[in-house]
PASEBA-1860 file (N, C-alpha, C; in nm, 3 decimals):
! residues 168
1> XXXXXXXX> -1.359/-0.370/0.226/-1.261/-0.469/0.267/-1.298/-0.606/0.213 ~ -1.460/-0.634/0.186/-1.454/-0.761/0.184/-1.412/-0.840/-0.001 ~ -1.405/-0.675/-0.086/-1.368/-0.736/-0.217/-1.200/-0.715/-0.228 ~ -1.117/-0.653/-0.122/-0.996/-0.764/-0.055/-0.974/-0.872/-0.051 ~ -1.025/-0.962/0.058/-1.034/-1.075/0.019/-1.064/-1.182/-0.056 ~ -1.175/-1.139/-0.123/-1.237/-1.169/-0.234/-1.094/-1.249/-0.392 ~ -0.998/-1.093/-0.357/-0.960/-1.112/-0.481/-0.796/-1.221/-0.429 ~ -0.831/-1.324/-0.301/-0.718/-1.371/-0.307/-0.768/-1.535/-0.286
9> XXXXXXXX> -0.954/-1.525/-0.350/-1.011/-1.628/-0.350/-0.968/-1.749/-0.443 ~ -0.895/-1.750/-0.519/-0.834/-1.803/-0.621/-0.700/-1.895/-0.618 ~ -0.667/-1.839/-0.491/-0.557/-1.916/-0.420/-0.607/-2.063/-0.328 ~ -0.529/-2.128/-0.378/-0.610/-2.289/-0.341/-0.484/-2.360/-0.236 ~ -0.507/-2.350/-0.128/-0.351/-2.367/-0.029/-0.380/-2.533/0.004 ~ -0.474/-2.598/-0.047/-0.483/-2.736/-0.058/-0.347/-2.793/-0.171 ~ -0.337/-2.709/-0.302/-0.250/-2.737/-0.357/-0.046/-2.661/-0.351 ~ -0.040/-2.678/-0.245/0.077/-2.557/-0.183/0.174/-2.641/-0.234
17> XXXXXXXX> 0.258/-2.634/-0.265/0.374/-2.666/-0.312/0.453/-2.687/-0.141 ~ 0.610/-2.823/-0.136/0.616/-2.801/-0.020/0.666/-2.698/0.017 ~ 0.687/-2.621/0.126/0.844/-2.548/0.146/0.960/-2.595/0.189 ~ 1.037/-2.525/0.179/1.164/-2.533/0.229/1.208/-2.440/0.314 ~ 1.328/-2.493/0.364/1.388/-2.380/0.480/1.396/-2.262/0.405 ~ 1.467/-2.250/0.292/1.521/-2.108/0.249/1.417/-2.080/0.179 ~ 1.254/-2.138/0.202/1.159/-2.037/0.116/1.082/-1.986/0.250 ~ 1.117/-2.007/0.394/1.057/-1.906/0.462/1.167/-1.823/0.531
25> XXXXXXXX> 1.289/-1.868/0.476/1.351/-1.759/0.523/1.363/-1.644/0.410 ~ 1.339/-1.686/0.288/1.348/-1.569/0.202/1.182/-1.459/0.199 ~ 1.073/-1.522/0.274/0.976/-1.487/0.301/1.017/-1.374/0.402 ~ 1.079/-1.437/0.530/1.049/-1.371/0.618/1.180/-1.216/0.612 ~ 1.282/-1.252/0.515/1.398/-1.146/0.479/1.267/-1.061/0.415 ~ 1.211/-1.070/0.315/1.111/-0.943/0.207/1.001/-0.936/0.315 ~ 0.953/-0.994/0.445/0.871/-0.924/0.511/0.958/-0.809/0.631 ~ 1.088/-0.883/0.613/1.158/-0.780/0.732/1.172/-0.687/0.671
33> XXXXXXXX> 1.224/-0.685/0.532/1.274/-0.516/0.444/1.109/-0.472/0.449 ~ 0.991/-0.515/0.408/0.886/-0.417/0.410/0.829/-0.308/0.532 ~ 0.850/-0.420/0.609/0.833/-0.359/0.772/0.931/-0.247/0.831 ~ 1.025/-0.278/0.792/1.158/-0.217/0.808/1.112/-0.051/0.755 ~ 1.088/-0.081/0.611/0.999/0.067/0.500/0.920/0.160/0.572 ~ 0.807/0.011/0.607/0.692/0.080/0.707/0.711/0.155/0.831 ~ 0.826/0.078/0.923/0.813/0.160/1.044/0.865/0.313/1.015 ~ 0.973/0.294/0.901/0.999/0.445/0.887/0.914/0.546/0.809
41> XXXXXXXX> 0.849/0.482/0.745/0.704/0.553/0.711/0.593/0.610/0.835 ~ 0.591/0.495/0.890/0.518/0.553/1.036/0.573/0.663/1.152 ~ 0.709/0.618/1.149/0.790/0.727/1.210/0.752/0.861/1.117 ~ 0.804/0.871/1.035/0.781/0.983/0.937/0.646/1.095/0.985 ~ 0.560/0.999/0.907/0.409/1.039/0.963/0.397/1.105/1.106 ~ 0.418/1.042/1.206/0.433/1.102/1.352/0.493/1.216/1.328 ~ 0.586/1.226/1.288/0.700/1.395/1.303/0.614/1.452/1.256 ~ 0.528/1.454/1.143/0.494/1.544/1.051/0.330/1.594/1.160
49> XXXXXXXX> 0.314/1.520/1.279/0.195/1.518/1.361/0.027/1.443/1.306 ~ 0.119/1.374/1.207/0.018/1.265/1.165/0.017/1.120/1.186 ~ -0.110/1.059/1.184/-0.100/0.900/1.218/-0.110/0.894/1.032 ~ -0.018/0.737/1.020/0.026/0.658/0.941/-0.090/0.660/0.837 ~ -0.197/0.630/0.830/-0.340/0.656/0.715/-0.347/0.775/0.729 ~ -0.351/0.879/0.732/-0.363/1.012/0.725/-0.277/1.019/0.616 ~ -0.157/0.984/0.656/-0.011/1.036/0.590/-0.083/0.952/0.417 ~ -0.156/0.847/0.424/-0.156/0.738/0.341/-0.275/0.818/0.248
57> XXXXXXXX> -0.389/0.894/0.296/-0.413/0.954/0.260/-0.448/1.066/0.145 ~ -0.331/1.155/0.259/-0.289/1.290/0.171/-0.207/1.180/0.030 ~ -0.139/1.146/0.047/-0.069/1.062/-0.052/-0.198/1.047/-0.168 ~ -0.314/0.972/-0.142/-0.417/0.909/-0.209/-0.448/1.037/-0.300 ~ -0.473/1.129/-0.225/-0.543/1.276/-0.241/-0.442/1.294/-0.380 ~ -0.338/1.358/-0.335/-0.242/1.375/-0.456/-0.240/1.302/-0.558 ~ -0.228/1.167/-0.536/-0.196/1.082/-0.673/-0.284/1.078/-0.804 ~ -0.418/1.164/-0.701/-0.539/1.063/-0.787/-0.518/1.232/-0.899
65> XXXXXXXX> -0.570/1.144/-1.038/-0.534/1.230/-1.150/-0.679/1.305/-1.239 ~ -0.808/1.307/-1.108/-0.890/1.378/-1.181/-0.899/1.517/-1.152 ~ -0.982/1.589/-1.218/-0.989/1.726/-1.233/-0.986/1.812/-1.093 ~ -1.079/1.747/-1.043/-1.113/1.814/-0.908/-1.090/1.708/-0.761 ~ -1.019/1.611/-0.822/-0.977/1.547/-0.650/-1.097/1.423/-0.672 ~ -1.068/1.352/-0.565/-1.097/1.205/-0.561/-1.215/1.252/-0.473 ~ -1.357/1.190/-0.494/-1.464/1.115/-0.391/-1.416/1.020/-0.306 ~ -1.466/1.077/-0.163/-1.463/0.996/-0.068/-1.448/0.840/-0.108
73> XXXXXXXX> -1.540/0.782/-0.223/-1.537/0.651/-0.203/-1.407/0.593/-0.306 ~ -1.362/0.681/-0.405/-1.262/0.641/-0.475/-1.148/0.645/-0.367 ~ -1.132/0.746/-0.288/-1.037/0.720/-0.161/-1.031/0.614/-0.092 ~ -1.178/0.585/-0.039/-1.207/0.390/0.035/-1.108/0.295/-0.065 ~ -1.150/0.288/-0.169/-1.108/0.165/-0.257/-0.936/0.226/-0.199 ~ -0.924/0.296/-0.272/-0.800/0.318/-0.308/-0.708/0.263/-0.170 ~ -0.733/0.302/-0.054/-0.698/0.266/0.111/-0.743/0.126/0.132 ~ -0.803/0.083/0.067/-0.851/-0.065/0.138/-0.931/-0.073/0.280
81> XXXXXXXX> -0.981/0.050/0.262/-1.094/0.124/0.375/-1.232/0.112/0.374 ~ -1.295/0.076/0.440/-1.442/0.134/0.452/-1.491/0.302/0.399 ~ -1.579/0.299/0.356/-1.630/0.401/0.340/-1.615/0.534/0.461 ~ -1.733/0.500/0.580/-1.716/0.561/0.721/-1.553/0.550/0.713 ~ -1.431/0.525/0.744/-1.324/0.514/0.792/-1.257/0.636/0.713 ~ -1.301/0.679/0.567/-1.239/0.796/0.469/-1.303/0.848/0.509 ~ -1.418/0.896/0.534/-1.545/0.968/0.610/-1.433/1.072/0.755 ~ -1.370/0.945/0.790/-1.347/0.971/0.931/-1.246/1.073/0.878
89> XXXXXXXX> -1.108/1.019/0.835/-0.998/1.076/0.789/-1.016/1.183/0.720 ~ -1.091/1.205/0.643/-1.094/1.368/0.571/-1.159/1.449/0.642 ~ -1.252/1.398/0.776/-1.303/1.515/0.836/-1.218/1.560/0.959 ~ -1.073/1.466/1.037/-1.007/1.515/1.076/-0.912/1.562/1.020 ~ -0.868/1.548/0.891/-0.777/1.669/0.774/-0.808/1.742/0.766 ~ -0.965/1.771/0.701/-1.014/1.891/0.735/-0.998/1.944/0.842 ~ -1.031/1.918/0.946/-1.007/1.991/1.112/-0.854/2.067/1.097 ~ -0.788/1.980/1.058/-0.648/2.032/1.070/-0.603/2.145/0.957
97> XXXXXXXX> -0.707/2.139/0.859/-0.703/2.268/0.730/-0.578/2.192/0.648 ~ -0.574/2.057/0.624/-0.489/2.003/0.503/-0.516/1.956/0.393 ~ -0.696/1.947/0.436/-0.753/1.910/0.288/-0.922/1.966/0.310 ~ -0.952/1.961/0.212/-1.078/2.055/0.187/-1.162/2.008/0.081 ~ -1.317/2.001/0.145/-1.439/1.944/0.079/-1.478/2.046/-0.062 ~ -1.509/1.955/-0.149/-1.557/2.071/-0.283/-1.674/1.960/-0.344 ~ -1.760/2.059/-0.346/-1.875/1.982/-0.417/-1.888/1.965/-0.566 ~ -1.968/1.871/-0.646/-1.894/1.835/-0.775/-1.990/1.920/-0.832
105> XXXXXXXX> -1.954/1.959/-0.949/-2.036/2.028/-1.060/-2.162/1.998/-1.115 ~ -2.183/1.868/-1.113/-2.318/1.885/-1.241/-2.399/1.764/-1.087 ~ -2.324/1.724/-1.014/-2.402/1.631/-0.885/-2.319/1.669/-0.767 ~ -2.466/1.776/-0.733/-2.403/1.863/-0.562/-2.355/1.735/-0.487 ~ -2.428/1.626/-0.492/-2.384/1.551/-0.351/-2.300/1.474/-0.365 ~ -2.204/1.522/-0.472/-2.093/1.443/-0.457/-1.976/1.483/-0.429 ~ -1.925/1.496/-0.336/-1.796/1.554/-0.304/-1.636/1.562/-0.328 ~ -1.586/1.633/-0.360/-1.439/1.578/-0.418/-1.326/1.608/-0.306
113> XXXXXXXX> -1.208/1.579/-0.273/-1.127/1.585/-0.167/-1.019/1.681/-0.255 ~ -0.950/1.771/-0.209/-0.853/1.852/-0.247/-0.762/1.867/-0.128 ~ -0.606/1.887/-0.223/-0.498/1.969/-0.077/-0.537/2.077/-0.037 ~ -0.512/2.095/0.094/-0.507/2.269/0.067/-0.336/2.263/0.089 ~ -0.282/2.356/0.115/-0.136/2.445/0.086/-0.059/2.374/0.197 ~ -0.132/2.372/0.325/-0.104/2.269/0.430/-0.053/2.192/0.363 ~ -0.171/2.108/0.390/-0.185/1.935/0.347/-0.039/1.917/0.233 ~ -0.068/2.015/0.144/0.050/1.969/0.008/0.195/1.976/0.091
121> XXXXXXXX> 0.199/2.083/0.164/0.356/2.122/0.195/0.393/1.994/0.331 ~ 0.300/1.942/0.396/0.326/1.857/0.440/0.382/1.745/0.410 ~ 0.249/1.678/0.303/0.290/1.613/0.184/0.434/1.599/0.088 ~ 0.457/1.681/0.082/0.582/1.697/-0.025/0.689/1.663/0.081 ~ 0.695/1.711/0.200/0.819/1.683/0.323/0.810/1.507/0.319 ~ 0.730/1.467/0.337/0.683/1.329/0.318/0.733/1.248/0.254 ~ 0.753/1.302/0.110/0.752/1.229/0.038/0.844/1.223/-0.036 ~ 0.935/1.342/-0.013/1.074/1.365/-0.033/1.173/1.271/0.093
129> XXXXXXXX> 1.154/1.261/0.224/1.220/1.155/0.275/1.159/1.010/0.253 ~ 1.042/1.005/0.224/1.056/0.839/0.170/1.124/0.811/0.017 ~ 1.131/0.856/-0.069/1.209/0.894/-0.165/1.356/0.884/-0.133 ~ 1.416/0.998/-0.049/1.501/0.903/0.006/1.526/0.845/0.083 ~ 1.462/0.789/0.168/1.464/0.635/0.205/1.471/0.515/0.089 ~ 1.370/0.556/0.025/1.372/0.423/-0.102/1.525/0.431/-0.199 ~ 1.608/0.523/-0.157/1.716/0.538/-0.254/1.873/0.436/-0.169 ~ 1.804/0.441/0.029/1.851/0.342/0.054/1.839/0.219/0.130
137> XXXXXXXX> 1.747/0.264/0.150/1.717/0.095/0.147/1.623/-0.010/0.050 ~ 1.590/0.070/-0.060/1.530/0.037/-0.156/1.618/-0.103/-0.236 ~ 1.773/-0.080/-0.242/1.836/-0.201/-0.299/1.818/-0.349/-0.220 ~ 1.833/-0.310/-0.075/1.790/-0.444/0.021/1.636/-0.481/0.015 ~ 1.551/-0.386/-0.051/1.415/-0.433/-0.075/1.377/-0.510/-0.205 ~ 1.472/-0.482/-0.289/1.467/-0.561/-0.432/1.526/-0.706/-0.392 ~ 1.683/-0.647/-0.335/1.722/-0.827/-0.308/1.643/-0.918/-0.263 ~ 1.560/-0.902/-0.183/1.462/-0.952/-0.038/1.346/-1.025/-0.154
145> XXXXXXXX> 1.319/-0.955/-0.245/1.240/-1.016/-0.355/1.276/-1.100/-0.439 ~ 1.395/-1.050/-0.476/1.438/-1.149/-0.601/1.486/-1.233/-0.541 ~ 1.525/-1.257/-0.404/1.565/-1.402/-0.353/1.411/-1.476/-0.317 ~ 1.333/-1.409/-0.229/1.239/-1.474/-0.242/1.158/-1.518/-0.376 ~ 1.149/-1.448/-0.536/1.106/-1.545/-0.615/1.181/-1.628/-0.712 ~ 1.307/-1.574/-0.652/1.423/-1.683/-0.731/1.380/-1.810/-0.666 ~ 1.397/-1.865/-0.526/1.338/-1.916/-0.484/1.226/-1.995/-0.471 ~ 1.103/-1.886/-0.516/1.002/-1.972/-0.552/0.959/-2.029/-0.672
153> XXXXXXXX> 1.041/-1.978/-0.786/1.045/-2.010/-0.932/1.120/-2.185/-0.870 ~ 1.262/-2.162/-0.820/1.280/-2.335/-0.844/1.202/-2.404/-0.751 ~ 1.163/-2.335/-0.664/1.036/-2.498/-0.625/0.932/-2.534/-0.695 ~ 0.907/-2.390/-0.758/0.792/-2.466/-0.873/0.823/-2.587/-0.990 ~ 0.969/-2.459/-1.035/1.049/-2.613/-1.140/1.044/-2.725/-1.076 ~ 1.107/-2.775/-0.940/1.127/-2.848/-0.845/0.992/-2.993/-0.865 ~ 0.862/-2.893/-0.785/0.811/-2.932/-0.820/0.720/-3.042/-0.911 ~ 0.689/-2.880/-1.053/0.698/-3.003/-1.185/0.741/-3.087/-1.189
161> XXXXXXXX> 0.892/-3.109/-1.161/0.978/-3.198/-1.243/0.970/-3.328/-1.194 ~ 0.896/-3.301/-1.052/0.867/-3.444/-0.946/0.759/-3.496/-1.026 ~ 0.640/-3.433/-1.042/0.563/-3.427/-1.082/0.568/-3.518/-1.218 ~ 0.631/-3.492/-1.318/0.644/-3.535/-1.420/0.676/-3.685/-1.409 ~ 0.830/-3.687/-1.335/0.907/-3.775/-1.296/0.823/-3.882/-1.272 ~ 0.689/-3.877/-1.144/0.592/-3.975/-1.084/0.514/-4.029/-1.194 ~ 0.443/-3.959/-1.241/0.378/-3.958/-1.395/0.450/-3.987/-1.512 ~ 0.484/-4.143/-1.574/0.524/-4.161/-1.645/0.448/-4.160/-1.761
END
């Protein structure tokens, strides 16, 4: 977690540009469509008799494109997790027989994460209704953006142009 934060060290809120009304309301429209995503993601997850990182997970498990499945710690990064916390999650997947430990080939102690038949067919139910979900409410999630950086593009122009203006 802490090279999370790390990477938003760069941001200097001494130099913030001001706001305006319609740049926290276009903030708070693209935080309502995300949340909006999320709760039905979380809903989702529940039906399927999973909590929300689980579901986030199996997802991880699948995506990742090596031979034999992701290490525990490529899972951490990937979740924005602690180590112990993927630790935790694959050994109650495992419990549940949706994913399954395999030791690596040429270094026993390294472990790789796999679906099992479970886990995938779960998975795929998953991921076929967020899919479509994203087919509708996915257009109110683009707007929600492009107003918020339409938005923040002219305060930056805005900005500058004061900027310049003062500075002869």
């Amino acid at each position: 977690m802490d090279s999370v934060a790390g990477s938003y060290s760069h941001l200097q809120p001494n130099l913030a540009v001001r706001l305006e009304e319609a740049d926290y309301r276009a903030l708070a429209g693209f935080r309502f469509q995300i949340r909006r995503f999320l709760h039905f993601s979380e809903a989702q997850a529940h039906s399927e008799g999973l909590e929300p990182q689980q579901h986030q997970f199996l997802l991880a498990v699948r995506a990742f494109s090596g031979a034999n499945g992701p290490t525990i710690k490529e899972l951490a990064e990937q979740l924005l997790i602690r180590h112990h916390s993927a630790v935790g999650l694959a050994d109650r997947l495992t419990d549940r027989g949706m994913v399954q430990r395999q030791r690596g080939g040429n270094d026993r102690r390294q472990v790789q994460i796999r679906l099992t038949p479970l886990g995938e067919s779960a998975l795929m139910r998953l991921s076929n209704a967020h899919l479509d979900e994203l087919l509708h409410s996915g257009p109110r999630l683009i707007e929600a953006l492009t107003t918020l950086l339409r938005q923040s593009r002219q305060d930056l122009e805005d900005n500058v142009s004061k900027t310049q203006d003062s500075n002869p």
